[in-house]
C-alpha positions in Angstrom: 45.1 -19.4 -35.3 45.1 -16.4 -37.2 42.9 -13.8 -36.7 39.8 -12.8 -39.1 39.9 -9.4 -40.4 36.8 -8.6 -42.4 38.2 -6.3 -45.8 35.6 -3.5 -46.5 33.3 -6.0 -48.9 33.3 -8.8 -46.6 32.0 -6.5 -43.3 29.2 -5.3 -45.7 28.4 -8.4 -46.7 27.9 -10.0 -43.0 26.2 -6.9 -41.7 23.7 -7.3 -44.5 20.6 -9.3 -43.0 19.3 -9.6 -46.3 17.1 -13.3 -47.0 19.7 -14.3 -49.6 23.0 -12.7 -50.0 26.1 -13.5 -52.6 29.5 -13.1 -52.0 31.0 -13.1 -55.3 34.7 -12.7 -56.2 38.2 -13.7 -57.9 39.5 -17.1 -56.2 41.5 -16.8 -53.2 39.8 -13.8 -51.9 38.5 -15.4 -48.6 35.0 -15.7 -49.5 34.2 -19.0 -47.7 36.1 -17.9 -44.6 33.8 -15.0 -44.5 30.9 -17.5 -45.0 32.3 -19.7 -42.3 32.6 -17.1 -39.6 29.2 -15.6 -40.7 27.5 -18.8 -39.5 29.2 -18.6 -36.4 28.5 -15.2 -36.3 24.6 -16.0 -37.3 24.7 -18.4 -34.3 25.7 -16.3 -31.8 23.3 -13.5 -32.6 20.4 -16.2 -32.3 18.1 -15.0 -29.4 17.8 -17.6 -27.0 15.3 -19.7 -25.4 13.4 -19.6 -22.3 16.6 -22.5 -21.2 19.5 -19.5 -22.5 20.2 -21.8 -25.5 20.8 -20.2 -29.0 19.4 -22.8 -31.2 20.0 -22.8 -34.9 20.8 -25.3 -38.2 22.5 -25.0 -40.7 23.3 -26.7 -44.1 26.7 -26.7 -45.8 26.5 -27.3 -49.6 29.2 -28.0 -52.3 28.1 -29.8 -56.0 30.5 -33.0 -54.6 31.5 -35.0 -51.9 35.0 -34.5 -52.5 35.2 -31.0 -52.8 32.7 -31.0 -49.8 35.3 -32.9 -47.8 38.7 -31.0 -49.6 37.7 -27.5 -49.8 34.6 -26.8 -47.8 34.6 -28.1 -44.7 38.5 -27.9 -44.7 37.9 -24.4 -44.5 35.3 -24.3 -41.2 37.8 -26.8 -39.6 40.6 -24.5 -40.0 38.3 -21.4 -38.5 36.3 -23.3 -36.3 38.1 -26.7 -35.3 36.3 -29.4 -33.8 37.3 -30.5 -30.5 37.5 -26.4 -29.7 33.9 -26.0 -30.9 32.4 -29.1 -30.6 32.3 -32.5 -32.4 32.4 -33.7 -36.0 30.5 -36.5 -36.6 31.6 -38.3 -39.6 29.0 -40.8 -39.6 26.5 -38.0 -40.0 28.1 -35.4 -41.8 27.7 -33.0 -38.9 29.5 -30.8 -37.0 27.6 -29.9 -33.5 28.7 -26.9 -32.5 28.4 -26.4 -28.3 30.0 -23.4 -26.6 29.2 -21.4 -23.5 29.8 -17.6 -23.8 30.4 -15.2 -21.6 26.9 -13.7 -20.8 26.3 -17.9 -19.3 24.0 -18.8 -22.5 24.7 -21.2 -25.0 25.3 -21.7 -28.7 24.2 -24.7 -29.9 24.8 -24.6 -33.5 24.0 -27.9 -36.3 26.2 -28.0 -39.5 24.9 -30.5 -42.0 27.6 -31.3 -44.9 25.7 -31.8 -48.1 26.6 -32.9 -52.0 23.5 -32.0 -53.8 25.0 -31.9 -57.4 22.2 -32.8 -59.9 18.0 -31.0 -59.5 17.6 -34.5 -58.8 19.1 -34.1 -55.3 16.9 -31.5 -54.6 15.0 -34.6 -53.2 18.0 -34.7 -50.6 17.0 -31.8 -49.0 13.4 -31.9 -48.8 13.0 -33.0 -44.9 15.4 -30.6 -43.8 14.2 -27.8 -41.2 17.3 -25.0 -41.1 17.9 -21.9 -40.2 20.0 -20.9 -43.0 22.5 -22.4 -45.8 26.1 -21.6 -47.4 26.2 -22.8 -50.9 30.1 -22.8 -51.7 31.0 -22.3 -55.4 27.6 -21.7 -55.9 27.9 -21.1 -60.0 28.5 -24.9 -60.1 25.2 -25.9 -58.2 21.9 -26.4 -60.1 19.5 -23.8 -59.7 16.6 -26.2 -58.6 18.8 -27.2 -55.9 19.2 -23.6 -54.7 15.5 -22.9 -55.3 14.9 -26.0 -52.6 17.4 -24.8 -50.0 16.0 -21.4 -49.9 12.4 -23.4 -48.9 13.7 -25.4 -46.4 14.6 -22.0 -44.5 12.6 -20.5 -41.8 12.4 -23.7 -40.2 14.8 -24.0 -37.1 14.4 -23.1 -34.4 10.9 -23.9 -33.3 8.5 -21.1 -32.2 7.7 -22.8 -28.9 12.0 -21.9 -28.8 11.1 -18.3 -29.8 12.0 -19.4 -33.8 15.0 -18.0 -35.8 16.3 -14.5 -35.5 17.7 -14.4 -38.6 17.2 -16.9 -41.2 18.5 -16.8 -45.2 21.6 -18.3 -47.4 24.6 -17.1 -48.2 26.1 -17.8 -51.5 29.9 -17.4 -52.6 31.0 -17.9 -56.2 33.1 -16.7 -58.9 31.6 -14.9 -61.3 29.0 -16.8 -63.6 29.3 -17.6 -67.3 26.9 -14.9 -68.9 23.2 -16.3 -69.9 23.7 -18.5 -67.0 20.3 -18.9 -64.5 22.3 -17.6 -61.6 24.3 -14.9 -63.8 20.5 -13.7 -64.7 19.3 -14.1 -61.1 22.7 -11.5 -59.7 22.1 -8.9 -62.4 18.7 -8.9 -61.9 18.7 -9.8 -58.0 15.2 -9.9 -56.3 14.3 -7.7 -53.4 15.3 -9.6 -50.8 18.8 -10.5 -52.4 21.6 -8.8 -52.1 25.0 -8.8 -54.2 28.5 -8.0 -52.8 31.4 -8.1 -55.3 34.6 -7.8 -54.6 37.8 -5.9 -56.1 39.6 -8.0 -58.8 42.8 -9.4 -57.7 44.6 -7.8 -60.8 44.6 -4.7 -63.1 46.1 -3.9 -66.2 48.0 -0.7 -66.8 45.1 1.6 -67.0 43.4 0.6 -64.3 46.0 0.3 -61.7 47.7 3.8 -62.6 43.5 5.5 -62.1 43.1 3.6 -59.2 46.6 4.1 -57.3 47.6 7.4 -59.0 50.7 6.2 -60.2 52.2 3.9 -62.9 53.2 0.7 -61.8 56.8 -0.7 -61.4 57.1 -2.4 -65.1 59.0 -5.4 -62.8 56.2 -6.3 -61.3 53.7 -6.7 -64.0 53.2 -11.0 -64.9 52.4 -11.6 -68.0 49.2 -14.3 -69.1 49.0 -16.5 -72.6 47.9 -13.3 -74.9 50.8 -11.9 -74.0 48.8 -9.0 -71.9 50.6 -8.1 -68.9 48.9 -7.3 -65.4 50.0 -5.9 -61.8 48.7 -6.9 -58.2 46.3 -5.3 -57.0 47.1 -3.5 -53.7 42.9 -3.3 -53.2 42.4 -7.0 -53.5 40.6 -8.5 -51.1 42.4 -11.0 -48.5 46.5 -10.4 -49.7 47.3 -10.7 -45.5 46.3 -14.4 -45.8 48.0 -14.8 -49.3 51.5 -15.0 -50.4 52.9 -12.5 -52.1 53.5 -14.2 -55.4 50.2 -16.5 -55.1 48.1 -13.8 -57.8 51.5 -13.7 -60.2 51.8 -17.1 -59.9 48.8 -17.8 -61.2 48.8 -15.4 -64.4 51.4 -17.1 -66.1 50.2 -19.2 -69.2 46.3 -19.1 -68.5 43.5 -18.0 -70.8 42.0 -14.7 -70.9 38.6 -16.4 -69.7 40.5 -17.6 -67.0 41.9 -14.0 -65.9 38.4 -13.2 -66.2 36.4 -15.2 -63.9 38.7 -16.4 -61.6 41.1 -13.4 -61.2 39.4 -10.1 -62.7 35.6 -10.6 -60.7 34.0 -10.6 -64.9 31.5 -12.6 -66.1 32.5 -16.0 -67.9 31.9 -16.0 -71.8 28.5 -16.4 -72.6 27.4 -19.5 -75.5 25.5 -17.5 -77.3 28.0 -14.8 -78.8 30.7 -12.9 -78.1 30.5 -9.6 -77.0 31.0 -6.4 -79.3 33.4 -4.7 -76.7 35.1 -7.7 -75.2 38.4 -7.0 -75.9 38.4 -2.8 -75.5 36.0 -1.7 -72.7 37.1 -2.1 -69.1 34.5 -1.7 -66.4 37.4 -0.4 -63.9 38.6 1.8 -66.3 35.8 3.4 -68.4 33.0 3.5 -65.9 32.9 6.4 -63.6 33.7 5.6 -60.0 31.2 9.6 -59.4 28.8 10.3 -61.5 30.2 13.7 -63.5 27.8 16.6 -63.9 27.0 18.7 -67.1 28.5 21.4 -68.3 26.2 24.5 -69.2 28.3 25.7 -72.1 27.9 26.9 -75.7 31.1 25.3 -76.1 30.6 22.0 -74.6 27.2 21.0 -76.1 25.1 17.9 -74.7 25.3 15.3 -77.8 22.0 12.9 -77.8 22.3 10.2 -79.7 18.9 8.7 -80.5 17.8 5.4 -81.9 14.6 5.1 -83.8 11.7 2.3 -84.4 9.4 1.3 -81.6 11.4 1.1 -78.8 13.5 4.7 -79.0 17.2 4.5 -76.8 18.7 8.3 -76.3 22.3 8.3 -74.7 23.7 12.0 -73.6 26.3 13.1 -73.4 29.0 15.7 -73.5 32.9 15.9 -74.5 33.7 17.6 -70.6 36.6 20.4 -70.3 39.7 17.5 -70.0 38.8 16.3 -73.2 36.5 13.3 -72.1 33.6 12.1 -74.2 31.0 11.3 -70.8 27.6 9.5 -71.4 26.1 11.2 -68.6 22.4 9.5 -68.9 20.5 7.4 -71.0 17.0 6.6 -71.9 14.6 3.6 -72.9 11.4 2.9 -74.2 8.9 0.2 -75.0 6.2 0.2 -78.0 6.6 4.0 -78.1 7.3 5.9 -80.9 9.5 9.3 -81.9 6.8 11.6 -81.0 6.0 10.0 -77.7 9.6 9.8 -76.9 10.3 13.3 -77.2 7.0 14.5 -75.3 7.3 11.9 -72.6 10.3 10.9 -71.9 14.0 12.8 -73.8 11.9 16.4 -73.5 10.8 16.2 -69.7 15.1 14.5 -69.1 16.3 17.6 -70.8 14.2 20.2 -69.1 15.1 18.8 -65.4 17.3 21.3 -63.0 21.2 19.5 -64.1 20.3 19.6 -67.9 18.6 22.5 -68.6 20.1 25.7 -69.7 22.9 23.4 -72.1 23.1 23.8 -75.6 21.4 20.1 -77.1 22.6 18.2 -80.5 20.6 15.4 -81.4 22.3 12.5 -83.5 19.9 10.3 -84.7 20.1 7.3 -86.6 20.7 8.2 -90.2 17.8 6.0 -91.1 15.9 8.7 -89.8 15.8 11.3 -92.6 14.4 9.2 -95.0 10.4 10.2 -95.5 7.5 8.0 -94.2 5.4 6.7 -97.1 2.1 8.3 -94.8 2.5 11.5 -94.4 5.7 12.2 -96.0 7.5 13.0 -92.4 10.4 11.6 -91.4 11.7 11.0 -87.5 14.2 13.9 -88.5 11.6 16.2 -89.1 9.6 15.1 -85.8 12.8 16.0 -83.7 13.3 19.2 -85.6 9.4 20.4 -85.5 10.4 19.8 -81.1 12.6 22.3 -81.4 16.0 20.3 -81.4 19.3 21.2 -83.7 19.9 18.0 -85.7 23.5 16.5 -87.1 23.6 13.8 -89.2 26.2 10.8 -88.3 28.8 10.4 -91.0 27.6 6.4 -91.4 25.2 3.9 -90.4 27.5 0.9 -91.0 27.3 -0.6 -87.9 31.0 -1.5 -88.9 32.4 1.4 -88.9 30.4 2.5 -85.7 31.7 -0.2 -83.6 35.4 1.0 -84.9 34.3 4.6 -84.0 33.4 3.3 -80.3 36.5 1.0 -80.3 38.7 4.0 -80.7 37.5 6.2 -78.2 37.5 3.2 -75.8 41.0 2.4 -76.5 42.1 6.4 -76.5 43.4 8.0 -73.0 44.0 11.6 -71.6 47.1 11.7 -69.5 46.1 8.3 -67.7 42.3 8.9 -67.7 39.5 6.7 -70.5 39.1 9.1 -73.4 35.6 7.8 -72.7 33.6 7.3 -69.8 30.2 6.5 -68.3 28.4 7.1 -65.8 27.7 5.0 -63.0 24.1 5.6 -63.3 23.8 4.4 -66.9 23.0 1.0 -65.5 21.6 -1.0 -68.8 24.2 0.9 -71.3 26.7 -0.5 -69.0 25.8 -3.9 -69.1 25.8 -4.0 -72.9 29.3 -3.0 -73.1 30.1 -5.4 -70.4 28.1 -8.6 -72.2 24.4 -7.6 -73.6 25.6 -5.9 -77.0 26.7 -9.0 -78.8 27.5 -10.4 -81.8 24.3 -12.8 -83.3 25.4 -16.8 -83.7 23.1 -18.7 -86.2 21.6 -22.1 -85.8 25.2 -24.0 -86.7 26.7 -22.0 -84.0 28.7 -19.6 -86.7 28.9 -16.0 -85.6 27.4 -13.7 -87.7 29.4 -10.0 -88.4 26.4 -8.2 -86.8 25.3 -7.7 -83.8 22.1 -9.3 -82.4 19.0 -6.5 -82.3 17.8 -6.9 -79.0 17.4 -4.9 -75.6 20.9 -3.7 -75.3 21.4 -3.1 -79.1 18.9 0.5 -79.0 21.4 1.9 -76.5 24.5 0.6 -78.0 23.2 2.5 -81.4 22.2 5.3 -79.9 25.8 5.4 -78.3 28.1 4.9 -81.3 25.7 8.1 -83.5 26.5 10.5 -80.5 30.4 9.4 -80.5 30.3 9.5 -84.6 29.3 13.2 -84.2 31.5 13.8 -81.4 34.6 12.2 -83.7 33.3 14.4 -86.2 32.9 17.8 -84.9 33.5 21.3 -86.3 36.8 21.6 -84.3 38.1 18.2 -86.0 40.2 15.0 -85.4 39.7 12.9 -82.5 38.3 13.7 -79.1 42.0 13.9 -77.4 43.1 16.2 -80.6 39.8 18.6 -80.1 40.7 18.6 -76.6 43.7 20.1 -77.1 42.7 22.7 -79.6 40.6 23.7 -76.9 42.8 25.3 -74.9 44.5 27.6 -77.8 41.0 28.4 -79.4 37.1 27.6 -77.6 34.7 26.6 -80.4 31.0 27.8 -80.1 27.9 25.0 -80.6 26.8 27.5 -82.8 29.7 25.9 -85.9 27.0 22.8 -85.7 25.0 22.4 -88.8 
């Protein structure tokens, strides 16, 4: 029998004692293995009893009986075979794990097989007393019937046999379609969840040349049905137990929703619109792997795009000396309005130790110069009576702003995004991944606009800073400006 070797995901993921914990990534990676041995694991780490046994139950659970008996428990029978273990009992669906080890206690460990495909089997599992449960393919159970396995735990053993050590679930999936319960539940995760992802089993161009440092051998590249072409990647979780051509294999003729859930670790495509930056931003390739610092320079001023209305979104950032446009932070609000937002929350940001002493633009929506009817103030002359040097995006078309973000996005610098963001930017980033979206009526017709929501302040705030970045005094494109640069430094002070 081979030997398991835990990749750098996987060992986090079963030295994580968290109550619930989800293993999610591209298929083939070894993610029920890992589950698998992490029961064993779980049952040999069980104190024991006053008799020196370690007592524990456990459920298996797959959406069908046939995948149950195909893929699930073919996979603990490989890794832990009956007969060497203990005994499968057909007739019960359980496998009765009974070993002695070497410190003369033993492990007596239940595995209960389970189909629990519909909320209506959640009755299945209501007499059940465990100490933990594996969900396999977990994105294709109902969430009810995950919500009643994770109250059947805490169960087994009995106090009177000094009760569990460690109880909880483990999950493995591929990645959820977006709007999904349990896409919702992993982006949101509660306390006592934890998420592990791991590396995506390919890479296009970009990303494999960032991540490896060089180009890769145009040979080897395999090419899916939109004619995109993608390389191995050497980072991918589980190749030892693969062959070489099982990823390439694969590629060949399958849909780019395909490459994404099953091969690239991404969210499937949500119902209810497609999103804005589908087809130009790459997570591997445009989010910062460190977050990058600013740069206190005349020269490289920090651009803050702002979004107005009742919930204000700022995104700063700053074109950095290789010619990158970085969104170094961002900013939200709720029922607030421009005053308050400058005061309480973009005014304090700016004035803290890694901000202050840079030279600050603000690009605000354009709405914003246009007078209130009380008053006669406009948000413009709010951000200007703060104390803040103001430029006015070329356009609010929200056309021609996507185009302006879709450029940048698609624009590199010797190998490196012509636009990046930082790690820490954590609700930005999910609209470019899937929030910012494109609105779908009633009929189920996709509307030319995006939907106004959560993730569409930040996304505005976003494409006014990169329309006055596009648009600076030194002219032409963020790559083209970065190469004037080195012949002649511009000072913030051009900026009208």
């Amino acid at each position: 029998m081979t030997d398991f070797v835990a990749t750098k995901t996987i060992w986090e993921f079963i030295n994580d004692d968290s109550f619930v914990r989800v293993l999610m990534g591209p298929i083939g990676s070894g993610k029920s293995v890992a589950c698998c041995h992490e029961i064993l694991h779980r049952a040999i780490k069980q104190a024991p009893n006053s008799e020196g046994v370690r007592k524990t139950r456990w459920g298996i659970v797959r959406n069908t009986v046939d995948q149950l008996r195909s893929t699930t428990l073919k996979t603990l029978f490989d890794w832990i075979p009956p007969g060497v273990w203990g005994v499968w009992k057909a007739s019960e669906k359980v496998f009765y794990i009974d070993v002695q080890l070497p410190d003369s206690t033993r492990v007596k460990c239940e595995i209960q097989a389970l189909a629990l495909d519909h909320p209506d089997d959640v009755r299945k599992a209501l007499s059940l007393e465990l100490t933990g449960v594996f969900i396999n393919e977990t994105r294709e159970v109902a969430p009810e019937v995950i919500d009643g396995l994770l109250m059947r735990l805490r169960r087994y053993p009995s106090m009177k046999d000094g009760g569990p050590t460690w109880s909880g679930a483990i999950l493995d999936t591929n990645p959820p379609d977006q709007d999904t319960h349990l896409f919702h539940v992993i982006e949101n995760p509660p306390e006592n969840w934890s998420i592990h992802v791991q590396p995506p089993a390919i890479l296009n161009f970009e990303e494999y040349f960032q991540q490896e440092g060089v180009e890769p051998d145009e040979e080897d590249g395999t090419t899916d049905a939109r004619g995109n072409v993608w390389w191995l990647n050497p980072q991918a979780d589980n190749l030892q137990h693969l062959d070489p051509q099982y990823y390439p294999g694969v590629v060949p003729g399958k849909s780019q929703d395909f490459i994404d859930v099953y091969l690239r670790c991404r969210y499937g495509r949500s119902l209810s619109g497609l999103p804005v930056y589908e087809k130009t931003f790459s997570p591997d390739f445009h989010i910062a792997t460190e977050p990058f610092t600013a740069l206190k320079s005349a020269n490289y001023p920090l651009i803050v795009g702002l979004d107005f209305g009742r919930t204000p979104a700022a995104a700063i950032c700053q074109r950095n000396t290789s010619g990158q446009l970085v969104v170094l932070d961002e900013l939200t609000s709720e029922n607030m309005g421009i005053e308050t937002f400058i005061s309480k929350k973009l005014g304090p940001r700016l004035g803290e130790s890694d901000l202050i002493g840079c030279h600050v633009v603000i690009a605000p929506d354009p709405a914003g110069w246009a007078k209130q009817q009380i008053g006669e103030v406009s948000p413009v002359d709010v951000i200007k009576a703060a104390g803040y040097q103001v430029v006015r995006p070329n356009t609010n078309d929200p056309e021609r702003r996507i185009e302006a973000v879709e450029r940048v996005l698609l624009d590199h610098i010797e190998g490196k995004p012509a636009f990046v963001i930082n790690p820490t930017c954590t609700q930005l980033i999910k609209g470019f991944r899937y929030g910012y979206k494109y609105k779908v009526n009633k009929q189920g017709v996709q509307d030319n606009r995006p939907l106004k929501d959560e993730h569409s302040h930040l996304a505005d705030a976003c494409q006014y800073a990169v329309l006055v970045a596009d648009n600076n005094p030194t002219g032409g494109s963020i790559l083209a400006a970065h190469r004037r640069r080195e012949i002649k430094p511009r000072s913030a002070l051009g900026w009208t």
